[in-house]
C-alpha positions in Angstrom: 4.3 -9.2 -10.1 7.4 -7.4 -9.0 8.0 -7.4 -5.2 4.6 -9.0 -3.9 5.4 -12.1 -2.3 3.3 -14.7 -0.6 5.7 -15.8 2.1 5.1 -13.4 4.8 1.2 -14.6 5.7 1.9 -14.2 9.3 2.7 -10.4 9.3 -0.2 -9.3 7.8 -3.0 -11.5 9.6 -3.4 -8.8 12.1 -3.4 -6.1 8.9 -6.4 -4.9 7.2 -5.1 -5.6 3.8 -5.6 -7.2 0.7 -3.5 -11.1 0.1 -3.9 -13.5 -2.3 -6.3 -16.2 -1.8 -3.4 -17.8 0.0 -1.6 -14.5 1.7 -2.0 -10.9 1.8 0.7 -8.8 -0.5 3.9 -7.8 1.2 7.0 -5.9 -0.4 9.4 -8.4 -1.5 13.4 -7.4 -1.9 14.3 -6.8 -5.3 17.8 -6.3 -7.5 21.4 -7.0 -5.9 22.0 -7.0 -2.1 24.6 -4.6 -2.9 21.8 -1.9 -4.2 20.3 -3.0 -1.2 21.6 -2.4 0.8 22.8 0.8 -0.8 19.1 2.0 -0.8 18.6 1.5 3.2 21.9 3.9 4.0 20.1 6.5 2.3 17.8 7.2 4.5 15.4 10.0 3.6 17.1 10.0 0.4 14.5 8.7 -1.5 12.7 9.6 -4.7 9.1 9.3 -4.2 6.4 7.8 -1.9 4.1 4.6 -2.5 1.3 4.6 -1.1 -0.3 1.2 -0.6 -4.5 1.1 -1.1 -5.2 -2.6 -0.4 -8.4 -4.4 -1.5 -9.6 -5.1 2.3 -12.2 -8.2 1.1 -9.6 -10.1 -0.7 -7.7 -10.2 2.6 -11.1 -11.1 4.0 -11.8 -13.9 2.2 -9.6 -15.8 3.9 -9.8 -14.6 7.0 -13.2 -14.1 7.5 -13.0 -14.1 11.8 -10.2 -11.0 11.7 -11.8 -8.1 13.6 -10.3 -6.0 11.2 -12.6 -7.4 9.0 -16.2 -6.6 10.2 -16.2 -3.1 8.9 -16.9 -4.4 5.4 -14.5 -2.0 4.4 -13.6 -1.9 0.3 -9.9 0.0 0.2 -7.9 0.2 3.3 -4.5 2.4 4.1 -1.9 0.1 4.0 1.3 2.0 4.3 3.1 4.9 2.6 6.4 3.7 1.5 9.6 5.7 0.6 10.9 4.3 -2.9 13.8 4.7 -5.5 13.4 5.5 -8.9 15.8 2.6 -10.0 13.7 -0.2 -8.1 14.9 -0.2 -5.1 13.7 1.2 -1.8 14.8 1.6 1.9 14.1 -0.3 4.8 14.5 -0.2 8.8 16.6 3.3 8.1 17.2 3.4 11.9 16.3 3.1 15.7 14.1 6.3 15.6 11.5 6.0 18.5 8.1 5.3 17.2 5.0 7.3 18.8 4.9 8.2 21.9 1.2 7.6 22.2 -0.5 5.6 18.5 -4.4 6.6 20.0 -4.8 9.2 17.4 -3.8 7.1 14.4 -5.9 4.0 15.6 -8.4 4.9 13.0 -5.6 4.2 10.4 -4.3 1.5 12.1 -6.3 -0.4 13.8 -4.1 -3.0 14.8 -0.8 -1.2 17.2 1.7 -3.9 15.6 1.4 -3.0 12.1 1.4 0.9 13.0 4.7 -0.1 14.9 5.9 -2.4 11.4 5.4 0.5 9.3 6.9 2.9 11.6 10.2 1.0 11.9 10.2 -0.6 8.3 8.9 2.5 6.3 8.7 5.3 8.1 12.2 5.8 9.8 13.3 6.3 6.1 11.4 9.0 5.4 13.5 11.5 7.6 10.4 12.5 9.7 10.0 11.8 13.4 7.1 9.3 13.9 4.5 12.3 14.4 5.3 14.3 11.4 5.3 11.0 9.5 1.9 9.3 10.5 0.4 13.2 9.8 1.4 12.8 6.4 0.5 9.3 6.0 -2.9 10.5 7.3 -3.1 13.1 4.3 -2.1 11.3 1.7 -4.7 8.7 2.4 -7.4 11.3 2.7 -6.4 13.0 -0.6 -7.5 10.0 -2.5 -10.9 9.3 -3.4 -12.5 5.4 -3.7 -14.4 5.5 -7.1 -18.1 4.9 -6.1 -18.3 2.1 -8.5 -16.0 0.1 -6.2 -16.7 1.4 -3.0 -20.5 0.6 -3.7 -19.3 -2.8 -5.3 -22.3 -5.4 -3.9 -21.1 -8.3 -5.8 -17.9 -9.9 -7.4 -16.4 -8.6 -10.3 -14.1 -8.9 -13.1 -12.5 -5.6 -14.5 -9.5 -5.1 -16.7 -6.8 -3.5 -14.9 -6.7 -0.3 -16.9 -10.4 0.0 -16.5 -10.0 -0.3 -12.6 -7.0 2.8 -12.7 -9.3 4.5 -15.0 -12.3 4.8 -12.1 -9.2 6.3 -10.1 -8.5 9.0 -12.6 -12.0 9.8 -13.2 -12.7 10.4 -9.6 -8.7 12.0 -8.7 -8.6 13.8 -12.2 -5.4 15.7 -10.4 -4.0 11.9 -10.1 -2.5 10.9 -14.0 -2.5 7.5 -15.5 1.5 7.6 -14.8 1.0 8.1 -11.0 -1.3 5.2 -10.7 -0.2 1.1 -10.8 -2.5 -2.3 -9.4 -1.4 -5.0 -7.4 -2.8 -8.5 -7.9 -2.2 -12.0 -7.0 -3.9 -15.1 -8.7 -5.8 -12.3 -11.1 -7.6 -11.3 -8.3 -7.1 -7.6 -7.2 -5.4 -6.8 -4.1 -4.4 -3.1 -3.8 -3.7 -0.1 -6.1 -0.8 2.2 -5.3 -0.8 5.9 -5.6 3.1 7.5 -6.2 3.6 10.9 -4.7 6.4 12.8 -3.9 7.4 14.4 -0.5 4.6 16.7 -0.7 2.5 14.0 -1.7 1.8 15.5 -5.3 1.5 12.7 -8.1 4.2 12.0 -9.9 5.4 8.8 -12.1 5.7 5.6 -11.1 9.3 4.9 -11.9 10.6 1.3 -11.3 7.0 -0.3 -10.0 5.4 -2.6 -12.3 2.0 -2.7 -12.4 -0.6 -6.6 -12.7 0.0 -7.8 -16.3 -3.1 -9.9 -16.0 -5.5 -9.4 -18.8 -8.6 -9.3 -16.6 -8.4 -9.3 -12.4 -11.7 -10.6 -10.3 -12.8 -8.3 -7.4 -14.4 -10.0 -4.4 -17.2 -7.9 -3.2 -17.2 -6.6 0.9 
């Protein structure tokens, strides 16, 4: 599916996220380098924000001894990421200082390096200093419920993808279809992805492409 690549395993082992059964998903580079490369000079001159719900026990599967991974947690904050509406999206905007002090955000990242990735790859695009930026990470995680049917999940299952988005808009009715798209990798499920704009109200999904798969397995916690 369109930029989730397997290649960069050894970024996310210290991330509670969702992989393939051989590596978690990662944002891949997509189009020409030229639109590239014209996204990152934007800066905060983005369309909308991505943000990134990963399936923690597909992640888990394969590493079961991760720390991250004895909260048996179902879907984790991954990252909120500034996007394009044509596709593209910006990356490593700047030198920006990241946070002074990460303490108060530990509960949304556990792990300091990947508070300190998504700070320097993601969040010095969004034209917010590194405060004002985790805050609204925080919110737009919290503004999103977990269906109970797969937060209470106690064994595997297989679910068409439009089924799974479905138990989001049933429990986010404010959240359209539109605003909604699922990541997987070998059919199995590994995140679903929530666009917002810059005051984190839904809006479409423009230029992400959601699984194609017919049916996607879910590995219970």
């Amino acid at each position: 599916m369109k930029r989730r690549s397997f290649a960069l395993c050894l970024l996310f082992l210290a991330v509670v996220v969702a992989g393939c059964r051989s590596a978690p998903a990662a944002k891949e580079s997509v189009g020409t380098e030229s639109a590239r490369e014209r996204a990152q000079s934007t800066g905060s001159g983005f369309d909308y924000y991505l943000l990134n719900l990963s399936w923690s026990p597909e992640f888990c599967y394969s590493h079961p001894s991760a720390v991250e991974c004895a909260a048996h947690d179902t879907f984790v904050l991954h990252g909120l990421w500034p996007e394009n509406n044509d596709g593209t999206y910006p990356e490593n905007c700047s030198n920006a200082p990241g946070l002074a002090d990460p303490g108060p955000y530990s509960d949304l990242y556990p792990d300091r390096g990947l508070l300190e990735h998504e700070w320097r790859t993601h969040g010095t695009c969004s034209g917010l200093s590194a405060d004002a930026f985790f805050a609204t990470v925080r919110r737009a995680y919290q503004s999103v419920k977990i269906p109970p049917a797969l937060a209470n999940l106690k064994a595997q299952a297989s679910i068409a993808p439009e089924d799974i988005l479905g138990l989001f808009t049933e429990s986010n009715p404010e959240i359209p279809r539109a605003s909604l798209v699922l990541s997987c990798g070998h059919n199995y499920l590994t995140a679903v992805e929530v666009c917002v704009d810059k005051e984190l109200h839904p809006v479409p999904c423009n230029g992400v492409r959601s699984c194609r798969a017919n049916v996607v397995r879910i590995p219970a916690p």
